[in-house]
C-alpha positions as CSV (number, residue, x, y, z in Angstrom):
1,X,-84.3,-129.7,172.3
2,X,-85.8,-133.1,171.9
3,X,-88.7,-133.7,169.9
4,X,-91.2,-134.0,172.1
5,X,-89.9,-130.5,173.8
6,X,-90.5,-129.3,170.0
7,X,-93.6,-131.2,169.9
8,X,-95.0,-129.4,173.3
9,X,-93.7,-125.8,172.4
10,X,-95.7,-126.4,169.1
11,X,-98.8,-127.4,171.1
12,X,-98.3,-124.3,172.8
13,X,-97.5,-121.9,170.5
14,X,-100.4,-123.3,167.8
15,X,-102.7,-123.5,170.9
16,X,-102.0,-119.5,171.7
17,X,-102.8,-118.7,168.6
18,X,-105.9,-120.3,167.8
19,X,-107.5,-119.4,171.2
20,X,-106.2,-116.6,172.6
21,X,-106.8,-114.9,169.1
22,X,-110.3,-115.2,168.2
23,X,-111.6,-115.3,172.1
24,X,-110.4,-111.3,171.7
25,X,-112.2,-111.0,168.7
26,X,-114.8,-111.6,170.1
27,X,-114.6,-109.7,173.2
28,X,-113.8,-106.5,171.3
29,X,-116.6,-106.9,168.7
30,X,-119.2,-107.0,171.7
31,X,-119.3,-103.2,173.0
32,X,-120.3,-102.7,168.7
33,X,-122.8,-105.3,168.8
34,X,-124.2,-104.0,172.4
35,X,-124.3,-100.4,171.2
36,X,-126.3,-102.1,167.7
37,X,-128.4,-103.4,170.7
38,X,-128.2,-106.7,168.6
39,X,-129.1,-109.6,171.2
40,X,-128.5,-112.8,169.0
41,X,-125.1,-111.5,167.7
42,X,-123.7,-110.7,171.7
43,X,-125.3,-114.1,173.0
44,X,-123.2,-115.7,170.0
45,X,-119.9,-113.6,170.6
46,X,-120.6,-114.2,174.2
47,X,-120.8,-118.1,173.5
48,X,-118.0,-117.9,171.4
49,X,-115.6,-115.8,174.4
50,X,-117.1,-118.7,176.5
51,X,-115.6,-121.6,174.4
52,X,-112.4,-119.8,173.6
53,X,-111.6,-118.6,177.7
54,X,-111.4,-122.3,178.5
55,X,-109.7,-123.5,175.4
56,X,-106.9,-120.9,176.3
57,X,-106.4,-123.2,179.1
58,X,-104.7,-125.3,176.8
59,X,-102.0,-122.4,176.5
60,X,-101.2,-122.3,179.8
61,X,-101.1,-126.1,180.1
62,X,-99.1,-126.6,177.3
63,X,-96.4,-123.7,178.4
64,X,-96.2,-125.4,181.9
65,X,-95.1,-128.5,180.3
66,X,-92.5,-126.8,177.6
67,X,-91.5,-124.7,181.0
68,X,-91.0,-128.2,183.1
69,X,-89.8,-129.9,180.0
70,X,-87.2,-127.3,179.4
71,X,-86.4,-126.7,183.4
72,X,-87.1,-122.9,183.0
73,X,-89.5,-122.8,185.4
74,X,-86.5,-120.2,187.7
75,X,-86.9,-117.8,184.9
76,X,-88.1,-114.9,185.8
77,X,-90.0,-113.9,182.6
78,X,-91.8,-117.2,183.2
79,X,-92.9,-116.6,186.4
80,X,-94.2,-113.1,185.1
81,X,-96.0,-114.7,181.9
82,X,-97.7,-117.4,184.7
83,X,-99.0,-114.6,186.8
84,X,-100.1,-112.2,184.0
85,X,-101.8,-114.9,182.8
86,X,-104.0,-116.3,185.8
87,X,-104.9,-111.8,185.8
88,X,-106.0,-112.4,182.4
89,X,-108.3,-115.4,182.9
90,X,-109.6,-114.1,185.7
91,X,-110.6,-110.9,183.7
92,X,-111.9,-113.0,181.1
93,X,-114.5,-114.4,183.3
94,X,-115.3,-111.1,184.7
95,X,-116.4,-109.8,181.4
96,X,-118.0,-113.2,180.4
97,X,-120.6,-112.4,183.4
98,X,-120.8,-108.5,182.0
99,X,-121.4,-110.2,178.6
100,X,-123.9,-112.1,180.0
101,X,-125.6,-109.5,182.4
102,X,-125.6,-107.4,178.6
103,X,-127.3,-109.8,176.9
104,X,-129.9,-110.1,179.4
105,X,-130.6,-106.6,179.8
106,X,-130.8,-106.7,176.0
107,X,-133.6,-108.8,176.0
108,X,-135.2,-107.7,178.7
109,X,-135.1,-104.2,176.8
110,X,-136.5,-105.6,173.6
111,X,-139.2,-107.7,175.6
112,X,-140.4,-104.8,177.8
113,X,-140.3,-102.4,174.1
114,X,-142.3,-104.8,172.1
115,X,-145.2,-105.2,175.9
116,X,-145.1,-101.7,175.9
117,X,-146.3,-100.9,172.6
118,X,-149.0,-103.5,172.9
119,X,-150.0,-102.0,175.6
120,X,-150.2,-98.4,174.4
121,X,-151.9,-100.2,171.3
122,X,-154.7,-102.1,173.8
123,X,-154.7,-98.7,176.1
124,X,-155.9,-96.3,173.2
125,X,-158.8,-99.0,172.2
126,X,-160.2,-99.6,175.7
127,X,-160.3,-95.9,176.5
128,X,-158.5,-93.4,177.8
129,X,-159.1,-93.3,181.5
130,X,-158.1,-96.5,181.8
131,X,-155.5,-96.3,179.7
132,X,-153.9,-94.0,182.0
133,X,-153.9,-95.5,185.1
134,X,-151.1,-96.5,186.2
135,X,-149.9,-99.8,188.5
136,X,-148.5,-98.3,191.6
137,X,-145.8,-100.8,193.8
138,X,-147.5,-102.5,196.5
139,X,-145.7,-103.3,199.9
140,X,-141.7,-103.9,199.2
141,X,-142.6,-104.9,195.7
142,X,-140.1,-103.2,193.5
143,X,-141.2,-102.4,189.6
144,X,-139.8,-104.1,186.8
145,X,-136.8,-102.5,185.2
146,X,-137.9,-100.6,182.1
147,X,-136.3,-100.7,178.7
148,X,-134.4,-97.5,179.1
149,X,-133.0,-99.1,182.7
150,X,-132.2,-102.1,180.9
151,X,-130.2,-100.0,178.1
152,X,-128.5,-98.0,180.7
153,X,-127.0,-101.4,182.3
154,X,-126.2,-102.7,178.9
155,X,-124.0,-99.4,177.9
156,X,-122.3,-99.9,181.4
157,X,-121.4,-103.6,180.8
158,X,-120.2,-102.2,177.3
159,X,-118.0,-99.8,178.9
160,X,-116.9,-102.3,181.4
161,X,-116.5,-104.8,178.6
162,X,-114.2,-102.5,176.3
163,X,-112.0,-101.5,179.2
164,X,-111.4,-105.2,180.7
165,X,-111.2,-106.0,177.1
166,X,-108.6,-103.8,176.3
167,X,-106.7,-104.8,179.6
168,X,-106.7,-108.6,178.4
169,X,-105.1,-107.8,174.9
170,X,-102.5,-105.8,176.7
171,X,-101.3,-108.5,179.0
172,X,-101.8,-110.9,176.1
173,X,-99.2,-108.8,174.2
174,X,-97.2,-108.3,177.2
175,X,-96.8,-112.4,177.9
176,X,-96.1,-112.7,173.8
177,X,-92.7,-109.7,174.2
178,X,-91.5,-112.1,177.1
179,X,-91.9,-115.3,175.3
180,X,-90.0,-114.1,172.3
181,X,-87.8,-111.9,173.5
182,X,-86.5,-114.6,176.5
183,X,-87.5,-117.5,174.6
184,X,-84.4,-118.1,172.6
């Protein structure tokens, strides 16, 4: 090997580690943070999978060239770890969206609590008759979601998030047993 195929397999190797890595940190710390029904720590872990799905890129890129470079690209594990890994992006921006869908509904959740008890608050010092009407839906008009809705969606996209989570880190460890077992 020459040393720009060492150079490339380094890129690749370094760029692996210090992408693939931490973006499944920080998927696999969101279900905790969603269940904590903490909103600034899963917009940050969900900014943070953002910026580390698309570094990952960078992986892929940099093992196409080492593959090309090193005319291995008839191997069959290679052809395997390129097609495990276009599965695994495309999961990773599947659970981006339920990370994003989560920390909406967390907000949402924390808005509609905090309206809510304003509103009981303003209801029990205007009266109680008209503190007890209430709004029906008028036409097609469908209600706002309420907080509890709003949780329930949350604990799905957690679920959804921990299983598609857990998938990733699989195939992730999957592509890493082919490239050193076939990588001599």
């Amino acid at each position: 090997m020459s040393v720009a195929d060492h150079l490339i397999l380094w890129l690749h190797i370094t760029a692996a580690v210090f992408t693939i890595g931490p973006g499944t940190a920080a998927i696999m710390s969101t279900p905790r943070y969603i269940r904590k029904r903490n909103t600034v720590v899963v917009g940050y872990l969900y900014r943070t999978t953002r910026i580390y799905v698309f570094a990952a890129l960078l992986t892929l890129v940099f093992g196409m060239i080492s593959a090309a470079q090193l005319h291995k690209f008839g191997n069959w594990w290679i052809s395997t770890s390129l097609t495990l890994f276009v599965v695994a992006f495309i999961l990773l921006v599947m659970i981006m969206r339920d990370q994003a869908k989560a920390v909406t509904a967390l907000a949402r959740a924390e808005v509609e609590a905090g309206s809510s008890a304003s509103a009981e608050g303003a209801a029990l010092s205007v009266g109680s008759e008209q503190g007890s009407a209430e709004s029906e839906p008028v036409g097609d008009v469908k209600p706002a979601p309420t907080a509890a809705a709003d949780l329930r969606l949350a604990a799905v996209e957690r679920g959804r998030i921990a299983s598609m989570g857990g998938l990733t880190a699989l195939i992730w460890l999957v592509i890493l047993v082919l490239m050193v077992w076939n990588g001599n």
